[in-house]
N, C-alpha and C positions, 0 to 999 in steps of 0.2 A: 504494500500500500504506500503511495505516495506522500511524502513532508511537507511537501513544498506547501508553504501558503494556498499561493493561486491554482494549483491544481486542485486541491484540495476544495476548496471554492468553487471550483469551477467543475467539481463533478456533482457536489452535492446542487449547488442552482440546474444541473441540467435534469436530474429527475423528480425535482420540488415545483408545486401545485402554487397557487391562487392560493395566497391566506395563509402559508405555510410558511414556516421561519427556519430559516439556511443557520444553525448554532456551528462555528466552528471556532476550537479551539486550539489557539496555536502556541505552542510551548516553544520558551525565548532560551529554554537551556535544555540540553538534549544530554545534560548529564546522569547519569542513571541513579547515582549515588545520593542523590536532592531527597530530602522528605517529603511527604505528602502536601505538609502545608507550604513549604521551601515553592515545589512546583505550581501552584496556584498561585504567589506573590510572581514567579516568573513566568505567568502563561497569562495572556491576553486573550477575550470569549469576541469576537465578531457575530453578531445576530442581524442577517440582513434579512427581510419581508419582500415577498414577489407583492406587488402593488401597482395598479394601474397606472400606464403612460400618458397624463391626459393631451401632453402635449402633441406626441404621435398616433399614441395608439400602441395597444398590446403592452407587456409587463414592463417594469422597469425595478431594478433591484436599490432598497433604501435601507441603510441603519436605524435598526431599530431605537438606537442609544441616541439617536440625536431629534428624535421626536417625543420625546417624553412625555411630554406636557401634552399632545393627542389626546382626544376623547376615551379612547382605547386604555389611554396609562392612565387614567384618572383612579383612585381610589374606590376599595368597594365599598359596600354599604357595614361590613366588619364594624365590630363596634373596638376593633384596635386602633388604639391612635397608631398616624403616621409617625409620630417619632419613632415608636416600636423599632419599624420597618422601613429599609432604602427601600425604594420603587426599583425593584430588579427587574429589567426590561427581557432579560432573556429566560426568567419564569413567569412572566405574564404572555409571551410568545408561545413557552411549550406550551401552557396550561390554554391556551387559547386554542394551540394547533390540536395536543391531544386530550381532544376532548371527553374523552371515555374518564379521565382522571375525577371531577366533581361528582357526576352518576357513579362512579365507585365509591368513593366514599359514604356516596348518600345509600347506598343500599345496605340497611340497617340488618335485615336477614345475613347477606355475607359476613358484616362485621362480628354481629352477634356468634356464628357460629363460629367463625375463625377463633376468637377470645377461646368461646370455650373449647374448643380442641385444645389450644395453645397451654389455659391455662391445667388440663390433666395431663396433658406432655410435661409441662414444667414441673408439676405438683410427683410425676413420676420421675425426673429425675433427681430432684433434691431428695427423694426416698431413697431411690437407688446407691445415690452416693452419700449419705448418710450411713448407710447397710453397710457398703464398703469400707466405709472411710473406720467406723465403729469393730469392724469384724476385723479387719485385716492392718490392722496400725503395726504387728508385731511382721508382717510381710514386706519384706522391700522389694519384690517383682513387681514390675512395671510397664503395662503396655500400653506403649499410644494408640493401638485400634482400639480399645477398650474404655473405657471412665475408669482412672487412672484413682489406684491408689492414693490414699491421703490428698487428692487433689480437692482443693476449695473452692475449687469457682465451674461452673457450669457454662459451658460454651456454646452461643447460639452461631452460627451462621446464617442470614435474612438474605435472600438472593431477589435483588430488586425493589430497592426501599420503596419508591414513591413517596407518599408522605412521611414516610418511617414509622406507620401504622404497627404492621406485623413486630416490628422488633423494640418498638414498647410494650409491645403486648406479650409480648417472650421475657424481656426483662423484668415487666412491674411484675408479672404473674410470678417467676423466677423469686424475687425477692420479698412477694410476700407468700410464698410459701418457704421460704427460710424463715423468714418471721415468726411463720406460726409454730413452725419446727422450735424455734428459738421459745415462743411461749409455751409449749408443753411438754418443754425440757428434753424432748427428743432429738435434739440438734445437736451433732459432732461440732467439736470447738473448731473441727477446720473447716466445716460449710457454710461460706461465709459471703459469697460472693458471686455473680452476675457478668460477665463477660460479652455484648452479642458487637457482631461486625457483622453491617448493613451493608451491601455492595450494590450499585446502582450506576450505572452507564449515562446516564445523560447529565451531565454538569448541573442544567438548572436545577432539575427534579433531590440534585443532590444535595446542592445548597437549599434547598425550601425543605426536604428531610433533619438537615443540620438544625435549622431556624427551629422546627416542630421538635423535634427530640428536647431541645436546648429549652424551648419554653416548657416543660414537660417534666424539666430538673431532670433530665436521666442522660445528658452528655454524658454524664464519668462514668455512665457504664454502656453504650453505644460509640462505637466507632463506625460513622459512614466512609467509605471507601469509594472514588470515584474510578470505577471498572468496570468491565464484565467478567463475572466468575469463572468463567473459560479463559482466560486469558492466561496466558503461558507465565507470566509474570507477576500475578497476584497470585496468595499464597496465605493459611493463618499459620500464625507460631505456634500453633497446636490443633489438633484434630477437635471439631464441632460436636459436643453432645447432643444438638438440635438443630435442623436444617427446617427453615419457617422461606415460604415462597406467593409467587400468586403469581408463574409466566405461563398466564393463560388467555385466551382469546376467545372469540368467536364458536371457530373452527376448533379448538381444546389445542394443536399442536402448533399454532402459527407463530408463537413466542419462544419456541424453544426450550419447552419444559421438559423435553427427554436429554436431550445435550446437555441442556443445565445438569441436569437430576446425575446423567452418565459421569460427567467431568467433577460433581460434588463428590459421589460415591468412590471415586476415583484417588482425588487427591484431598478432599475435604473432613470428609463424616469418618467418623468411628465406626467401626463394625457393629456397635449397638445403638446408634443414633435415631433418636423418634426423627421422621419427617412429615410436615406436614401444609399441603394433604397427603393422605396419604394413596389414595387411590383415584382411578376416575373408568368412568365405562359409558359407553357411545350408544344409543338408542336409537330408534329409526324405524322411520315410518315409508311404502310407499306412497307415491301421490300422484291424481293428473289432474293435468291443467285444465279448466273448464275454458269452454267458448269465450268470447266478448263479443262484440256488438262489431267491432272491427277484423273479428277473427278472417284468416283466407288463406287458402293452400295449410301447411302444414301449423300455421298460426294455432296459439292460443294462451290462456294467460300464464304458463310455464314457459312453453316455447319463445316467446316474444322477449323473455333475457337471453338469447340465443340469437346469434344473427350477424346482419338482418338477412330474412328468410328473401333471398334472392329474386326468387317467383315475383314474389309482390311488391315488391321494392322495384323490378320493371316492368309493371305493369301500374302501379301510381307516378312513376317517373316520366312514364312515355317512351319506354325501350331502352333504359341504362340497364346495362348487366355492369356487377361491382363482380367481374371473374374474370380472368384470361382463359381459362377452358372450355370445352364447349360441353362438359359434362355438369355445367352451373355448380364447379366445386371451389369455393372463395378458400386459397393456399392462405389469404391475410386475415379476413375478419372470419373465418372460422364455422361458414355457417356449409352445413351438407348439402349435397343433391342428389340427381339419380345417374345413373348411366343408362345409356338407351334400350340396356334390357330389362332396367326397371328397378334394378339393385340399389341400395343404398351405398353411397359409399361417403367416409368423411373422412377427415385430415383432420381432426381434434376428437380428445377423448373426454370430456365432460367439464362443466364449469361448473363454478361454485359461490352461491349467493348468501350471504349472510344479509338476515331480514329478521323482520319481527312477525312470525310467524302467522299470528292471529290475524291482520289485517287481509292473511289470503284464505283463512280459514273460515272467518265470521263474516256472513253477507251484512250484518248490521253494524260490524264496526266503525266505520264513521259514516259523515255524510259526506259531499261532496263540496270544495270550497266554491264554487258557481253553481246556480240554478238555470245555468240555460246562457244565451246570448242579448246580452241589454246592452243601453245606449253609452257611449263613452263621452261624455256634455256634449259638445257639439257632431260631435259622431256619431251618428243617431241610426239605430237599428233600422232594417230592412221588412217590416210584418211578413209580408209573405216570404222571405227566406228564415222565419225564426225554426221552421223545420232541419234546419242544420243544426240541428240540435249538438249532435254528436263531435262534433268541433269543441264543445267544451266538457260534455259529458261521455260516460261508455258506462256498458254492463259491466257490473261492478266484477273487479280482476281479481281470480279466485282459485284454490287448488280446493281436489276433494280426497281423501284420505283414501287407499283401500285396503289397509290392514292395521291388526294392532300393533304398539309399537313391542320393539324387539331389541334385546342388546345385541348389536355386533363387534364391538370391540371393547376391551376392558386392557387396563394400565394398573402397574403397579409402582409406586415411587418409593415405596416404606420399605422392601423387602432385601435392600442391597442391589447390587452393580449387574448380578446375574437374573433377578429379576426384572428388568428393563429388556426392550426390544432392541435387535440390535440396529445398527445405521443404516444398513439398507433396506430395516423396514420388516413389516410382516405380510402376507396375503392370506386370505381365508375364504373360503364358500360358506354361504348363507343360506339357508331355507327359511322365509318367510313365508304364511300362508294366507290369501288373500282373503278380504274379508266380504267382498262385489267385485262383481267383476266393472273391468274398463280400460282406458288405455292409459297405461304406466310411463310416464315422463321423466320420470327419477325420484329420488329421494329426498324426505325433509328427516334430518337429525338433529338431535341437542345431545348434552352431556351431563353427569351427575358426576358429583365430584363430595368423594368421602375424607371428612375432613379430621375425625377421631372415631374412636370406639363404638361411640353413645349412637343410639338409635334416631336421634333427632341431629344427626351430624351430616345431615346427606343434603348438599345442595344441589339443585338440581334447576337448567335453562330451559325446561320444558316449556312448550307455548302457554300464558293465562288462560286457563279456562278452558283447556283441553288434555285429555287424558290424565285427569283427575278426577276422585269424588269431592275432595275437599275444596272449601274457598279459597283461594289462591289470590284474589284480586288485590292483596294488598303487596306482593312479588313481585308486581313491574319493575323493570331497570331497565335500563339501555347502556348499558355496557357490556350487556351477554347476549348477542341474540342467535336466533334460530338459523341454520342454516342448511336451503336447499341447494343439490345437488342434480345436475339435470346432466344425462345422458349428452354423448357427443353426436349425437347425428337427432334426424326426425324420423326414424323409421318406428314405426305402429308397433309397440309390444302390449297385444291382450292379453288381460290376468284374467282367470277365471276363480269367482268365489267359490274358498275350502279349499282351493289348489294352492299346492307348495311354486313359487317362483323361487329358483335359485340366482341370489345375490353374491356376486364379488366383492369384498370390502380388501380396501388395501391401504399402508398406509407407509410414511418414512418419516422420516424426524421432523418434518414439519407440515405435513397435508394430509387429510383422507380425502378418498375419493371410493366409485363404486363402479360396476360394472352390471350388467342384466346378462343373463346367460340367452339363450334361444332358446324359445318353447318346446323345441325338439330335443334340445340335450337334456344327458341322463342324469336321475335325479339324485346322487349318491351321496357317498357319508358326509355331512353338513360338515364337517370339522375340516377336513381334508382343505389340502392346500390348494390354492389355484393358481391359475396362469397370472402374473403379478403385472399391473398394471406401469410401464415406466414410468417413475416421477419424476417432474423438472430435467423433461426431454427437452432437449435446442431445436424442437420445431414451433413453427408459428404456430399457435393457439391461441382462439380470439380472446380469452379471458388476459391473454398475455399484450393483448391489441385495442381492442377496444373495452370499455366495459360494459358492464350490464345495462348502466343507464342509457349509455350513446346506442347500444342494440335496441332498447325500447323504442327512442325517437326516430331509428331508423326503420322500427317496423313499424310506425304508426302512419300506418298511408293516407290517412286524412289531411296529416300534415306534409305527406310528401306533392299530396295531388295539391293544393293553395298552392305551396313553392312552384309548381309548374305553372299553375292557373298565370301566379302572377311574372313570371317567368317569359311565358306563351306572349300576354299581354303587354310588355314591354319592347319584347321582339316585333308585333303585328305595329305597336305607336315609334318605334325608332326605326324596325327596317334590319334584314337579316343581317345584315352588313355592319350594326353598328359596334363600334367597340362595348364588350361585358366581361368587366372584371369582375372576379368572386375573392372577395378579402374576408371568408368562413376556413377554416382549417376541414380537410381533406374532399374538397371541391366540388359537393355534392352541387350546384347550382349553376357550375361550369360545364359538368358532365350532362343537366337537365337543357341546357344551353344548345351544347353541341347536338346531341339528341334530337332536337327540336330545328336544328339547320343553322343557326348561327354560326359565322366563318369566322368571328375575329373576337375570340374568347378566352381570357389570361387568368391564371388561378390563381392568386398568391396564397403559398402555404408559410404561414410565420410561427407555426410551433417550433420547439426547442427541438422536439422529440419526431424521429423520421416516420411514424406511422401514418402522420394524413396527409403527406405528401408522396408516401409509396404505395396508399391505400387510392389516392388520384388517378395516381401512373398505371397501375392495376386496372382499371376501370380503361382509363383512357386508351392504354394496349388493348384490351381486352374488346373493345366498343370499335376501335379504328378512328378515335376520334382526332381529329389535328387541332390541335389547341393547345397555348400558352401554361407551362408549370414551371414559377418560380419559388423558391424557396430562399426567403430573406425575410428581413424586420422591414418594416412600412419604410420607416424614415432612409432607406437603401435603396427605395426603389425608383428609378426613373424612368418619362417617356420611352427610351428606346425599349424600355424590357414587359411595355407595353402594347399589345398587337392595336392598330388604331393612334398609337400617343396616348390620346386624350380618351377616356373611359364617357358614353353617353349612358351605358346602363351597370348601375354600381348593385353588388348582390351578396346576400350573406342569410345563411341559414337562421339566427345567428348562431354559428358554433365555433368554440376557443377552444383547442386541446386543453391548455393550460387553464382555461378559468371553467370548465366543467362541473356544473354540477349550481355554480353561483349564477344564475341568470339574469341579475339585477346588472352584474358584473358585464356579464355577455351585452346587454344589452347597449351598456355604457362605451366598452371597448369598441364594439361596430362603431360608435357613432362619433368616436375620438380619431379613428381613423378615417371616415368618411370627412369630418373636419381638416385632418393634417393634409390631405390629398386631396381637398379641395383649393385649398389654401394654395399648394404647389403645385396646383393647374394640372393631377394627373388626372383627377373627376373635375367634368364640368362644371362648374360652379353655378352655373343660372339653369341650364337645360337637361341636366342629367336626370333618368327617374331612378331612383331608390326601390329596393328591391329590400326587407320591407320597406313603408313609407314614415311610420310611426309604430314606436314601441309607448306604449300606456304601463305604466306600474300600477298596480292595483295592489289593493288590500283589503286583509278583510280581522276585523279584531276578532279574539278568539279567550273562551277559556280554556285552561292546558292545567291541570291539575298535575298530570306525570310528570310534565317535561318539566314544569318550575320546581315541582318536591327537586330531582334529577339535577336542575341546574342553578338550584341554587344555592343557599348558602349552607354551609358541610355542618352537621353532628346539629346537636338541641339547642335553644335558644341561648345557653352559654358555651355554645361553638364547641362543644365536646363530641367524640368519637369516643365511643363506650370508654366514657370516663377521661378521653385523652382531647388534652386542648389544641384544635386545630385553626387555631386564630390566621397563624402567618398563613396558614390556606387561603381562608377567604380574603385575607388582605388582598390577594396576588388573583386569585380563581374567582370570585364570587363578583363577576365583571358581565356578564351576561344580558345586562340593560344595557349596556356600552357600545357592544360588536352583534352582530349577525353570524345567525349558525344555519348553515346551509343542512337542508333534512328532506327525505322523502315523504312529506306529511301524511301521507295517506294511509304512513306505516303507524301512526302517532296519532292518540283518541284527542279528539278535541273536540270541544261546541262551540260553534260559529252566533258570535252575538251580534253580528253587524250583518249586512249584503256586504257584496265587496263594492267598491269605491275606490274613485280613481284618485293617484296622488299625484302623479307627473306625469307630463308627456317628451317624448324626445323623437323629434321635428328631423328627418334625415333627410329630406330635399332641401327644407331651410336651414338645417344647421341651426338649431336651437332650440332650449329647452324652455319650458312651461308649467308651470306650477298649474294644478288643476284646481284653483282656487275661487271662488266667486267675490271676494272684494278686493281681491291684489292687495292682500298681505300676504301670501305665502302660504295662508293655511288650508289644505283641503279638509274637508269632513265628509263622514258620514253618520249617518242614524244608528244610532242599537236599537237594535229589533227583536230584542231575549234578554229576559232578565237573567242574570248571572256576576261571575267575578270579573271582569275584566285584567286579565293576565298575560296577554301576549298580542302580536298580530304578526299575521303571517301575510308577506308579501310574493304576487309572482309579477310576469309581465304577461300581456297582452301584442299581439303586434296586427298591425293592418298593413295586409299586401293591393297595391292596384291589380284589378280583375274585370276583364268583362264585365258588364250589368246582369246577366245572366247566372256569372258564379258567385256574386256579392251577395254578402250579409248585412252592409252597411253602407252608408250615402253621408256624402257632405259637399255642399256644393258641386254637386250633380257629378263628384268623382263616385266611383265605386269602390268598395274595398272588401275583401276578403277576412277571417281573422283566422290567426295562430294562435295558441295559447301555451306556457305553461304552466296552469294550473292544475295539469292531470296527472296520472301514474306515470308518464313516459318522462317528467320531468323532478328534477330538486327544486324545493322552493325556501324561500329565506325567512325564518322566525327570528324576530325582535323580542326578548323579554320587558316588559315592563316596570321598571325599578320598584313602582309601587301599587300594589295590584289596587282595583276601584269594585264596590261591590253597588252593581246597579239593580233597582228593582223592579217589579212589573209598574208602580206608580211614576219611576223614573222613565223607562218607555212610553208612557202614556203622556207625559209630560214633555217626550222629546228630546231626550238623552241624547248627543253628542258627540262622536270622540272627531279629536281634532288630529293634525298630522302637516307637521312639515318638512321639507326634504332639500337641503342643500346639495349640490354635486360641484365638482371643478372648483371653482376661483374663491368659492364658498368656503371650501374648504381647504385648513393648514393642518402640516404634520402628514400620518400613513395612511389615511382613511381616505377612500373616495366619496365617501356620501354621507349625510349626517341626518339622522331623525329625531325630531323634536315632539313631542305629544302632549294631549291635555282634554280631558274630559269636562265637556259643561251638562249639567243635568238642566 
């Protein structure tokens, strides 16, 4: 691995996101012989932020340490004073990026059970060597794999601080069960002491560990360690009586909890060391994907993370194939097809979706954030097109279960080095028996994870409200979710109810995955090993290409047909001939372009990363299309690398490799660059048409009971985790009314207290933006319309494409327009928390209740933010 400063810099900026903070740590003395604390006085932390270009357009990278004072660093609502605590810029970045860190702590279940495993681990070693230490004082044999003779102090190893939760909870446990040793007189004069070494790899997380241990009084018996426990080079001065953890995910392997666990048992733990957890075992359910409303060809609400399904995707296009083969098999984004004798055949072997299960489970789980297509102030609905309904709504997206669930795999971490799988992993065959029949799309799994003895120590990420007798509704978290697993092709596998399907489960040190056998093959000993799936093969796989999300928008043809609508319609008012740039990463409106006859059509691809510029070239080989792909930053580009010079028709899905998933963001970006490239005469400035014409931000206020418990301020009203004061948390983390957290709402229960309402518009023919205000102060509103808490509001955008009068849903001064939406499944949408929730009543509705909303962008706004929300509620 490279030293250098700038390489180092420069690799981490090339696979970091939108929102996401570049922490690099650079050490000014490369002597080895430095202490711990030595090497932190001589190491300098650089925390730069990917953050909007508004002057070109697309990302531009900024120090996090020279914007302080941002809305983002402001202080949270923590009742620590600021003296306490420096405003650490580079633990308000993690804790921003990774945001799984607040909904963990806040998940009082987890906490609670960890304690108590932790604290009969503890409570059995200070037995243990009290026994020892009492028995054998006249023995001087001595073994460091063992809990050592006359030794006094008890050794924790905590692999992964975070807040340094686990390893006060090893210590306090630790020392007050000496204590009580010590109160009833059962205590060896040498058992006297507490030892744990926390080890934690991300600098900030490690310092905000220090801060929490340190307020906690239990410094002098915690040493945080800034490493990874694997590391060749960190090491204790003595072997661990307890090994306390939590590198778990999702998917149970994606953190590394067997490496860790192999390399602990290895060079760490004692041959009798509690661990804990100490177990975990994999459940799994089959599942298929039911219809939608937009279902077609192999589509449906499984499939549609998969993709995009080729078929359909040229047939809403107007004839774009995204393959170079003629057997419609995509080598890049991963999606199957057939060969002409009808055979399935694919080039990837199954993806894997982490979700919150129940939203595809329960038809009733939420509602939908629009009611249908309404007027946007002066953009005023079309009546007899309100039957496009489907533009903002669909049959609700849904899997249906067809058997009970089953463990397929089980882990052991407690039982020593030989009890562990080994690195290349295990394989197994599975017999599941169906419970209906239907067609099997893949798998949904969770995990349960055994954390002590006791019968009540069993956590488990099963979906709320499914496969259980018990109320379970107060178990939400979103730091664990469910995770389906879909089959790498689309070929039809019927299960029939009472019949065993045999299941491949396989898995390596950090993935499971699954396999379906043929109906045909024989049904033999379930245990028996099988054909082992390879992991972390060097070929393309879409989940390796695109994600789940961008396969959704790509098989949503509703929105691919508008894009052509408006597309088509730009071509018939400018003329085949005229120049149409596509400034969308991986060219999808260049290729609708060419498709459609246009001869003078340049793609620009400005992601970092080479998939949607080789995902173009793909298409474009594969189609015969002759048309412009440049790959460069906006501000590089000039006339000549322009087909035409000067661009009459400017186009954008909008899609940003980099900013995926933030749409507010996307929307802002197209139109930063449509400004810089107007400016420099590459788009016409007075006669160009825009391609969309206007993005609308909408909103809609919302109560969010999960997501605010989740996000917001850590442990009980005096900021305790069972018992432990996590103040410098929320100082740092409890920011959430500040910044936007990009979410798939639809995953997330909420009740909608408002309609939605528009807040901003961004004007791409004019170049300029519009507060959706009615007295030009800035403020837009809307109505609440349900009584409830007022706790959040969720934002998406809207866009209007010029279209025929024929394909419009909307009119304004006799132009026509089209709509796009992300308000639905296929998209992420942006949650604002509310610093201070409002409790409005049915007489406050009645009365005319309010919420107010104002939105600065650009010149508006100083420091890292691109956009700033301001609110207020009049009853």
């Amino acid at each position: 691995m490279s030293t250098d400063p700038q390489e180092i810099i420069a690799q981490a900026i090339q696979s970091a996101r939108y929102n996401e903070a570049v922490v690099v740590t650079i050490n000014n003395n490369d002597d080895d012989g430095t202490n711990n604390n030595e090497q932190q006085q001589q190491s300098r932390e650089i925390v730069l932020v990917a953050c909007l270009d508004a002057e070109n357009g697309g990302i531009i990278w900024k120090d996090a340490a020279t914007t302080a004072t941002s809305p983002s660093s402001s202080p949270s609502t923590s009742t620590t004073s600021t003296a306490t605590h420096n405003d650490d810029v580079g633990i308000v970045r993690h804790l921003r990026t990774k945001r799984w860190a607040l909904p963990m702590l806040n998940d009082h279940r987890r906490n609670e059970m960890y304690n108590t495993a932790i604290r009969s681990a503890c409570w059995q070693k200070v037995v243990e060597k009290n026994s020892r230490n009492n028995n054998n004082n006249s023995n001087n044999e001595k073994d460091d794999n063992k809990s050592s003779n006359n030794d006094d102090v008890v050794r924790i190893l905590d692999i992964g601080s975070g807040s340094g939760l686990l390893a006060m909870m090893g210590a306090k446990c630790t020392l007050d069960a000496i204590q009580e040793k010590d109160d009833d007189g059962t205590s060896s004069k040498h058992m006297k002491d507490v030892r744990a070494t926390s080890v934690e790899m991300a600098s900030a997380m490690a310092r905000l560990a220090r801060m929490t241990i340190k307020a906690n009084d239990l410094d002098s018996n915690i040493k945080v360690v800034e490493n990874h426990s694997m590391d060749e080079n960190f090491s204790l001065d003595q072997k661990a009586d307890m090994c306390t953890s939590e590198l778990l995910e999702s998917g149970l392997l994606g953190e590394g909890v067997i490496p860790s666990m192999r390399d602990a048992w290895s060079r760490h733990l004692k041959d009798d060391a509690v661990v804990i957890p100490r177990r975990a075992r994999v459940l799994a359910v089959l599942v298929e994907g039911l219809p939608t409303d937009k279902t077609t060809g192999n589509l449906n609400a499984a499939t549609a993370f998969f993709g995009p399904d080729l078929e359909s995707f040229k047939q809403a296009s107007g004839g774009v194939s995204l393959t170079t083969t003629p057997n419609n098999i995509s080598p890049l984004l991963g999606r199957q097809g057939q060969s002409e004798e009808g055979a399935a055949e694919s080039n990837t072997e199954g993806i894997l979706i982490s979700l919150h299960a129940g939203s595809l489970l329960d038809e009733n789980y939420n509602e939908p954030l629009s009611n249908g297509l309404a007027d946007y102030n002066d953009y005023k609905l079309i009546p007899q097109q309100n039957m496009k309904e489907s533009v903002y709504s669909q049959k609700k997206r849904g899997i249906r279960v067809l058997s009970e669930p089953q463990t397929v795999l089980d882990f052991d971490f407690a039982s020593g080095l030989e009890a562990l799988p080994p690195p290349t992993g295990r394989s197994c065959s599975k017999q599941i028996v169906a419970t209906s029949d239907g067609n099997c799309n893949g798998v949904l799994f969770w995990w349960e994870l055994e954390l002590g003895d006791s019968t009540d120590s069993m956590y488990s990420t099963k979906p709320i409200g499914f496969f259980s007798d018990s109320d379970d509704s107060n178990n939400w978290q979103d730091h664990w979710q469910q995770n389906l697993f879909l089959f790498g092709d689309t070929q039809v596998r019927k299960v029939i109810g009472g019949c065993p399907v045999e299941i491949n489960v396989s898995h390596d040190d950090t993935s499971i995955s699954f396999a379906i056998n043929d109906q045909n093959s024989s049904q033999g000993d379930t245990s028996r090993p099988a054909q082992r799936r390879r992991l972390n093969q060097e070929e393309c796989t879409m989940n390796r290409c695109i994600s789940s999300t961008r396969a959704l928008q790509l098989n949503d043809s509703s929105r691919t047909q508008t894009l052509r609508d408006a597309i088509m319609y730009a071509l018939e008012t400018k003329g085949m001939d005229a120049p149409l740039l596509d400034l969308s990463d991986m060219g999808i409106c260049a290729l609708i372009a060419a498709a459609a006859g246009a001869t003078r059509v340049t793609s620009l691809e400005s992601s970092s990363g080479g998939i949607p510029a080789l995902a173009a070239t793909i298409a474009q080989i594969g189609n015969n299309f002759d048309f412009q792909i440049i790959q460069a930053q906006a501000e590089h580009v000039t006339h000549a690398y322009i087909l035409g010079e000067i661009a009459e028709i400017v186009a954008a899905e909008p899609y940003f490799e980099m900013l995926e998933g933030w749409s507010l963001q996307e929307a802002l970006n197209y139109f930063y660059l449509v400004r810089s490239m107007k400016q420099r005469g590459l788009i016409s400035p007075t006669t160009s048409i825009s391609i969309p014409s206007v993005a609308i931000l909408m909103a809609v206020v919302v109560e969010c009971e999960d997501f605010c418990k989740a996000y917001g301020q850590v442990g009980d009203s005096k900021e305790k985790v069972v018992d432990f004061d996590h103040t410098p948390v929320n100082f740092f983390g409890n920011r959430y009314h500040t910044y936007d957290v990009s979410l798939p709402v639809s995953e997330y229960k909420y009740k909608a207290l408002s309609d939605a309402f528009c807040v901003a518009k961004l004007l791409y023919d004019e170049v300029k933006i519009e507060a959706a205000d009615e007295k030009g102060d800035g403020w837009s509103s809307g109505k609440i319309t349900r009584p409830g808490k007022c706790q959040g509001v969720i934002f998406y955008v809207d866009y209007l494409c010029r279209v025929s009068k024929e394909k419009a849903t909307h009119q304004k001064d006799g132009v026509h327009y089209a709509s796009i939406t992300s308000s639905t499944a296929s998209h992420r949408q942006v949650v604002r928390k509310l610093q201070s929730p409002t409790i409005v009543t049915e007489a406050d509705v009645q009365k005319g209740a309010t919420f107010f909303c104002k939105t600065s962008f650009d010149d508006d706004i100083h420091g890292i933010e691109d956009h700033c929300f301001a609110f207020k509620i009049v009853k």
